[in-house]
N, C-alpha and C positions, 0 to 999 in steps of 0.2 A: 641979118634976118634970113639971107639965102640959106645961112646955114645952119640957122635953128628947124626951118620945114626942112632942109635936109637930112638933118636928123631922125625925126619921124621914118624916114625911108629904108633904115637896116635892115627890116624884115625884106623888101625887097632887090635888097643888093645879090645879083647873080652868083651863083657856084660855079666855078669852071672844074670840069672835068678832065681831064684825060687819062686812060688808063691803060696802060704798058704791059702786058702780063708776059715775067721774063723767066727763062727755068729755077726751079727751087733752088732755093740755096739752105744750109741749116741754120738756126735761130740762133738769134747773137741776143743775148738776154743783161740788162743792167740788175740793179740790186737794192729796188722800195722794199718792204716790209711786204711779208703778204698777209692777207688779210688774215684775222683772226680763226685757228681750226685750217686753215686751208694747210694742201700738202708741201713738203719744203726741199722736196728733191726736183732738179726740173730735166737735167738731160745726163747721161752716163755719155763719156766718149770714150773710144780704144784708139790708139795713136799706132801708126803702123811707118817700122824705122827701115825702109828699103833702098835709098838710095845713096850708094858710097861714091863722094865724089873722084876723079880721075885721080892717078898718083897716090892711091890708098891703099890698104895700110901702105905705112913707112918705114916698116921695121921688121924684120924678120925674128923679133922676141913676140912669139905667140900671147902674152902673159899679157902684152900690149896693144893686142888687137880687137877687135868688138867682131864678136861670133852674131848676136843677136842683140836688141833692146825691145820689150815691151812695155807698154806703158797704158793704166786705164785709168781716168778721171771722172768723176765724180759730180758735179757741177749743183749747187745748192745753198740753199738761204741757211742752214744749219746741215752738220756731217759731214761737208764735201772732202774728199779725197784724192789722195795723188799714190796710187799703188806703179812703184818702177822696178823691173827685173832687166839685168843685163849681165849678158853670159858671153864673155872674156874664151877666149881661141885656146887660153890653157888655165889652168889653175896657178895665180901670182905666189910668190917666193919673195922673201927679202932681198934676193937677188931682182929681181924682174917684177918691183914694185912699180905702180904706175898710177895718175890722178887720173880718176873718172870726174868728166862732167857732164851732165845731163840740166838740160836747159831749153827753159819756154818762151814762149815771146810772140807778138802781134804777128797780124796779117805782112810778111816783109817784101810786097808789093812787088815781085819781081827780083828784090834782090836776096841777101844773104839774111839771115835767118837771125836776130840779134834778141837774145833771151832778156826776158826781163826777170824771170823767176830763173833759179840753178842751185843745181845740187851736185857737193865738189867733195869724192872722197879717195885717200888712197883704197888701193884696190888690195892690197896682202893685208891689214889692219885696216878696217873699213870706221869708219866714226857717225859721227853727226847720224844716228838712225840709220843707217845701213849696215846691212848686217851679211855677211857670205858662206857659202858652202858651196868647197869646190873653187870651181869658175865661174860660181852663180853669185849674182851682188842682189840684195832686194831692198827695198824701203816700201813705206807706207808712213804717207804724212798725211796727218790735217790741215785743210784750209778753210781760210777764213771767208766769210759770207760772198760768197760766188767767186771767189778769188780764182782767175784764171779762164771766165766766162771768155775772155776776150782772148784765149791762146788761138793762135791759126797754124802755129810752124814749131818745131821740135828740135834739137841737136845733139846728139850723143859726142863725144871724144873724150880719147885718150895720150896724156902728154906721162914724159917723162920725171918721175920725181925733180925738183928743182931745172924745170926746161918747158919753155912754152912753144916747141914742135910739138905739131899737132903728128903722133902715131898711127893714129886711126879716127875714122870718123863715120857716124852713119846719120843719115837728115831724117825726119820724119816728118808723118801730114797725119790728121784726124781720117781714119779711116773708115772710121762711119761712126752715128749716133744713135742712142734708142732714147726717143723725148719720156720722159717718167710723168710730168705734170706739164701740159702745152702753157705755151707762156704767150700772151699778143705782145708785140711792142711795131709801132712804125715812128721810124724816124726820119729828122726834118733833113734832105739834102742840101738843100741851096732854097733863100727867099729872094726873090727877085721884084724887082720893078718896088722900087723903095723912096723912088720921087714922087711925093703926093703935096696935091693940090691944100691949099688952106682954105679949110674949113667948109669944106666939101668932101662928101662920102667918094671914097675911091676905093683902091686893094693893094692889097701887097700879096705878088703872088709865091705859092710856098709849094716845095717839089717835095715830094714825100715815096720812101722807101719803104714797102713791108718787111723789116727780118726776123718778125716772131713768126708765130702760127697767124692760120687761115684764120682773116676775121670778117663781118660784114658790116661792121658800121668803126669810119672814122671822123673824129670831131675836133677840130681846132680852135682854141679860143686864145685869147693874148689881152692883152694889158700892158700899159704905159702910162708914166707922165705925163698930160697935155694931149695923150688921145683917146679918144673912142675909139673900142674895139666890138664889131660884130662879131659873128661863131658861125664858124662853116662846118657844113655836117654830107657827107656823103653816103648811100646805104649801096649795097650791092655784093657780089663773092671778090675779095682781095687776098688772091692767095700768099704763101711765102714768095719773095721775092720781086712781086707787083710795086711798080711805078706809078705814081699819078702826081695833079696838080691840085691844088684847093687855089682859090681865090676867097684871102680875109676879107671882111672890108673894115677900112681903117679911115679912123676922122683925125687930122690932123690940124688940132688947136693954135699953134705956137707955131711962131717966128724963124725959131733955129729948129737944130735937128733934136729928135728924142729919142728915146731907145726901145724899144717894140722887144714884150718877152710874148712870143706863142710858147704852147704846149699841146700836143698832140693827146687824144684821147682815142684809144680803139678799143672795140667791142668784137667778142664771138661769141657764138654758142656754146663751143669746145673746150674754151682754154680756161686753166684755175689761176692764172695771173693774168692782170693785167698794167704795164708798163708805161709809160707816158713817157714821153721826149721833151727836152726843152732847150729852144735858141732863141738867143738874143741879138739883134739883129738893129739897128740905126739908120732912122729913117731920116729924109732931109725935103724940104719945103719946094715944091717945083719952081723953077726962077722963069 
């Protein structure tokens, strides 16, 4: 019976707050559908390839060297693009042929740089969409629906036909971005506090990161098996990169444990998408 009138009680189960505001970072965008008519390009990046690590080049065959690599992407729910130019220390010869690889990949957290996308061509008779003149290599690919949203780190090299010495090499970082259509998304860091009382209104609390654009209203709601879920709603300015906490409140029915899906919801005035996040997360009965 306690915890049928405590039911009634959602609408005042508390919101906790807290709110972090930490330097911009640029928008890290996933890939719903956008709405119908809405615009479908969201961010253009230029990748900028400056750093040759120690002991580079390796070779004193210029034909094997990397003079330069530019690279600009694209970023978009239709059209996105991968435009790469890399301009080689001499113009390659049959003699002084060489593999280019240019390669993308996640944020590589402090270490080494591990592509997930790559593009692999001799460099005297270039293939696969690369095309050269001179000591100049170029390509332009299509990707697929946001494909590459998620690149943080770059790597250029040069091996030897038939030889995996690395000749030369240059790393690359996202040098800056121009957003085309502002996108909101915050997502869920970490749910905490996931021992909940039976059959009594409590919370499960949920740490949340802004990495689209500035928004001012976020709403989390969730659902499960065997529980009640309340909706926590926050309003205020939440720039890129802002921290905070929500507290759900969550009724938990059942004996053993259930599985708790939240999903984030944010709002701006600004942005022509909006993104939602979603974690699954297993809650267990307080002993």
């Amino acid at each position: 019976m306690a915890g049928r009138h405590a039911r009634s009680g959602v609408a005042a189960c508390a919101v906790a707050l807290a709110a972090v505001l930490l330097a911009a970072v640029p928008a890290v965008l996933v890939a719903p559908s956008p709405a119908a008519g809405a615009p479908t390009a969201l961010e253009r990046r230029y990748w900028v390839y400056d750093v040759r690590p120690a002991g580079m080049p390796a070779t004193d065959v210029l034909a094997r060297t990397l003079d330069s690599v530019d690279a600009q992407q694209l970023v978009a729910w239709e059209g996105g693009r991968l435009d790469v130019t890399v301009v080689l220390g001499a113009e390659p010869t049959a003699d002084t042929d060489g593999l280019l690889h240019v390669g993308f990949g996640p944020d590589p957290a402090g270490g080494e740089c591990v592509p997930s996308y790559e593009i692999v061509t001799g460099t005297a008779a270039p293939a696969d969409g690369v095309t050269r003149d001179g000591a100049t290599l170029t390509t332009s690919r299509a990707l697929a629906s946001y494909q590459g949203e998620r690149w943080r780190c770059s790597v250029a090299w040069l091996t030897a036909p038939g030889d995996t010495a690395v000749t030369d090499r240059l790393d690359g970082r996202i040098g800056r971005y121009e957003v085309i259509d502002p996108a909101a998304e915050v997502r869920i860091r970490e749910v905490t506090h996931r021992r909940l009382p039976r059959d009594r209104w409590s919370y499960v609390r949920v740490h949340l990161r802004n990495v689209g654009y500035a928004v001012q209203e976020i709403r989390v709601r969730g659902h499960g098996r065997g529980l009640e879920v309340g909706r926590a709603v926050v309003r205020g300015d939440f720039p890129t990169g802002a921290t905070l906490t929500l507290d759900v409140p969550v009724l938990l029915e059942a004996r053993r444990h259930r599985h708790l899906t939240l999903v984030t919801h944010p709002r701006g005035h600004d942005v022509a998408f909006t993104f939602p996040d979603e974690e699954r997360v297993r809650v267990r009965p307080r002993r």
